[in-house]
C-alpha positions in Angstrom: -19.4 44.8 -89.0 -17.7 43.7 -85.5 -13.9 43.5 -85.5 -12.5 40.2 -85.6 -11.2 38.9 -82.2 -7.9 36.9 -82.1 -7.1 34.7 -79.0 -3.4 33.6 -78.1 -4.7 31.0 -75.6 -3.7 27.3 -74.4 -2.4 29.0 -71.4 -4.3 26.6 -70.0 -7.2 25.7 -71.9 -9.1 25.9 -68.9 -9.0 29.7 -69.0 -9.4 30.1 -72.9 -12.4 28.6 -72.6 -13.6 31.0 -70.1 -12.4 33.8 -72.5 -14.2 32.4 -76.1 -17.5 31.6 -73.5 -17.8 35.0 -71.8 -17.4 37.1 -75.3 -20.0 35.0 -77.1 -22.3 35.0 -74.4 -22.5 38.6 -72.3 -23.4 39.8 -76.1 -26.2 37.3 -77.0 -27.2 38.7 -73.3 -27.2 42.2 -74.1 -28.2 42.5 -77.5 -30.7 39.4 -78.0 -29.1 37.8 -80.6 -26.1 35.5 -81.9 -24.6 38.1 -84.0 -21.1 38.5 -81.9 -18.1 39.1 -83.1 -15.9 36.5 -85.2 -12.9 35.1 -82.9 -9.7 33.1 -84.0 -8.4 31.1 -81.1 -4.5 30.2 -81.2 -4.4 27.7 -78.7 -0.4 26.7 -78.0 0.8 23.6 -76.4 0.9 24.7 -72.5 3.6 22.2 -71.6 6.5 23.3 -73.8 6.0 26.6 -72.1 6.0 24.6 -68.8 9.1 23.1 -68.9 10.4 26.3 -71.1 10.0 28.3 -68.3 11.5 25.9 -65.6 14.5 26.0 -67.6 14.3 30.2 -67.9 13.9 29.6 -71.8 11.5 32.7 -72.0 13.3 33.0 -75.7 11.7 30.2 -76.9 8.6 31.4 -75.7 8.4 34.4 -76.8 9.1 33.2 -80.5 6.2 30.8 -80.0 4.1 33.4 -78.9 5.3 35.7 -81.9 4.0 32.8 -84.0 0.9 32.5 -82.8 0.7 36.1 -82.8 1.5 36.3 -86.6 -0.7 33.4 -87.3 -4.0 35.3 -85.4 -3.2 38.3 -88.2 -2.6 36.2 -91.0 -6.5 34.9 -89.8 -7.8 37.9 -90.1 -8.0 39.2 -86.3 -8.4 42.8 -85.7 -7.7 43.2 -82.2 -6.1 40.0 -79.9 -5.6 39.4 -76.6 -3.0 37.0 -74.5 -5.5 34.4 -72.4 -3.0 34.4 -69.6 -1.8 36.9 -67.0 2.1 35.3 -66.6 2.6 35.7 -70.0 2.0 39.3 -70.5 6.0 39.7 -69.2 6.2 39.0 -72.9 3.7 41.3 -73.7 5.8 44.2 -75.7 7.6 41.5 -77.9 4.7 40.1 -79.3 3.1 43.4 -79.7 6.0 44.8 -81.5 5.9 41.9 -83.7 2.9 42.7 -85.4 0.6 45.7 -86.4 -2.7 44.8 -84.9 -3.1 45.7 -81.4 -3.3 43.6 -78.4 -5.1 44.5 -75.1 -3.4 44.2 -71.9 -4.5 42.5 -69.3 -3.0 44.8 -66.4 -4.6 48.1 -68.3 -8.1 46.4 -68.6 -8.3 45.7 -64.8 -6.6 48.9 -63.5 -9.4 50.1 -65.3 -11.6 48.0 -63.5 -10.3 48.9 -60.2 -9.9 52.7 -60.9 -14.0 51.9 -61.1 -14.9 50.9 -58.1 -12.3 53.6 -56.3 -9.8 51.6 -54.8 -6.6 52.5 -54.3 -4.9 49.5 -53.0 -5.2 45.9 -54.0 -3.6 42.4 -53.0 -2.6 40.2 -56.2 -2.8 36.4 -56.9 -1.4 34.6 -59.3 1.6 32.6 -60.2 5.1 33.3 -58.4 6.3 34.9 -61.9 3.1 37.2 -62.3 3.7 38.0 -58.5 7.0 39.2 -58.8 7.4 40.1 -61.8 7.7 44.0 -62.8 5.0 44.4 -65.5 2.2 44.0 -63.2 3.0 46.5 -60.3 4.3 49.0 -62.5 1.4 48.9 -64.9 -1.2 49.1 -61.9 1.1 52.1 -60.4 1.3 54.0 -63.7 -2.9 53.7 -63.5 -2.9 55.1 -60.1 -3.4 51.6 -58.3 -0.8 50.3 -55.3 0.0 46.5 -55.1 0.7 43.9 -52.3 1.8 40.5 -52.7 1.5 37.5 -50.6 4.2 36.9 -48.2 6.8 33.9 -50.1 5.5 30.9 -48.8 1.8 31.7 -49.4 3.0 32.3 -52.8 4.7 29.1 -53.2 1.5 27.0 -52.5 -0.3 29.7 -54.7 1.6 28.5 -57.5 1.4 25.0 -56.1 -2.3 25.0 -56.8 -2.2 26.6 -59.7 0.4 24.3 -61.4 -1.3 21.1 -59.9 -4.7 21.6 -59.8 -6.5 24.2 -61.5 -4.6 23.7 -64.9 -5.7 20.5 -64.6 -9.7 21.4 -64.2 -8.8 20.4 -60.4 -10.9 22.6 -57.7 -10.0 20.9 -53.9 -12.4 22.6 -50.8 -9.0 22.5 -49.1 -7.0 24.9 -51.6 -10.4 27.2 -51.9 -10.4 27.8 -47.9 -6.5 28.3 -48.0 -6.8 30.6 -50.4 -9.7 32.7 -48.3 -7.3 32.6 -45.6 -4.4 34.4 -47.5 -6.9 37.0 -49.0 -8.1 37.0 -45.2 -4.2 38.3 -44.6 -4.2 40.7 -47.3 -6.7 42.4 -46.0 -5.1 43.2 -42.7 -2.3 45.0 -44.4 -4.4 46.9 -46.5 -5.9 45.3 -49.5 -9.3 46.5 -50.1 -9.6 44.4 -53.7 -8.1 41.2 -54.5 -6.7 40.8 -58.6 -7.1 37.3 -59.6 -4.3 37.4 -61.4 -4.0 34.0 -62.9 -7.2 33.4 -65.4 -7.5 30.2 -63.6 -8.2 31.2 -59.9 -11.9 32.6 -60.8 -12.3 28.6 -61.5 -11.5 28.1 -57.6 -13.0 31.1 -56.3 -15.9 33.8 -56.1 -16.9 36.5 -54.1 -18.3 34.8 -51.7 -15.1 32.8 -50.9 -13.4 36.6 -50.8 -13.8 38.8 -47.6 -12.6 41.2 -50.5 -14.3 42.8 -54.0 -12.5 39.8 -56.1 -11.4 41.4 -60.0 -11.7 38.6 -62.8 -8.8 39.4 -65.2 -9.9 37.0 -67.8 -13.6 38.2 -67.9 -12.5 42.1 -67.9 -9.7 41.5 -70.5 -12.5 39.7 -72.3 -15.2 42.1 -71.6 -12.2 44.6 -72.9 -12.1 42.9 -76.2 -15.4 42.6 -76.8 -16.0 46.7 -76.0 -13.4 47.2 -78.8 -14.5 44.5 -81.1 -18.1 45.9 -81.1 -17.2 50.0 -81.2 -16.8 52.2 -84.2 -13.8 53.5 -83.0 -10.0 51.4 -83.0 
């Protein structure tokens, strides 16, 4: 019997989706049939977290989360997963908070990366997931260096992200902007691009990306899924 998968998603809903798609159907691919593993989705109200964050209430976020997190247990779940990158800066409280385990986001693609042998890789993603800690010391601990674009690229990174793909809203204009700052990267260094915000792989693929482009919301599902379906955890 498959391990029950909990989501914490609504971070947007855009991305859950992407998440609760991508499990069900890479294992009808591989194994033929619809037997794939049970998931609970916790889907929170993405604007309080907005405007929690705006005002640096990250308390009352992470108690939310904690909720949710509780509330996926209570369901059943086996192994969960936070549907967002920005949110993992909260990742330890909520795991602390309860006894099933939660994969992270940042392990699952310096996995990924470790893969294909690169050593150095640009991130994009919101201005908190950019400057966070969590992510470059988690990718540095897995033998991965970081680089970030420069602060106004990151401000209409987040611009776009915040006005438009959350909102299911792809513009030509932000995809080709976007080419042009991975374009950047590249010069100082970057031979793989994370998309570090589960929407961006709505706005762009590889061949928008002079660079190997690394889905974190299909290899932290993919990640989930390996667990969910494996004798061991």
């Amino acid at each position: 019997m498959h391990k029950k998968i909990g989501v914490l998603g609504g971070m947007s809903a855009e991305s859950t989706v992407t998440y609760y798609q991508y499990i069900t159907r890479k294992y009808t691919e591989e194994f033929g049939d619809c037997g794939y593993p049970e998931i609970v989705v916790y889907s929170v109200s993405f604007q309080r977290y907005v405007d929690w964050q705006r005002l640096g209430q990250f308390e009352k976020i992470a108690g939310d989360m904690i909720h949710a997190a509780r509330t996926l247990e209570l369901a059943g779940a086996e192994v969960a997963l936070i549907a967002t990158n920005t949110m993992h800066l909260l990742f330890d409280q909520v795991q602390a908070a309860v006894r099933i385990p939660f994969l992270h986001i940042v392990d699952a693609t310096a996995e990924a990366i470790r893969k294909r042998n690169l050593s150095k890789v640009g991130l994009l993603g919101t201005k908190l997931t950019m400057n966070a800690p969590f992510y470059g010391e988690r990718l540095s601990a897995n033998g991965v260096a970081m680089l970030v674009p420069d602060s106004s690229e990151q401000e209409e990174i987040n611009r776009v992200i915040y006005e438009e793909l959350v909102r299911g809203l792809l513009l030509e204009s932000s995809r080709r902007r976007f080419a042009e700052i991975i374009a950047r990267l590249r010069t100082r260094g970057a031979e793989g691009i994370i998309m570090g915000c589960t929407e961006i792989p709505l706005l762009l693929s590889e061949k928008d990306s002079s660079l190997p482009l690394f889905d974190t919301a299909t290899i932290h599902a993919e990640k989930a899924l390996r667990y969910a379906i494996s004798e061991k955890g």
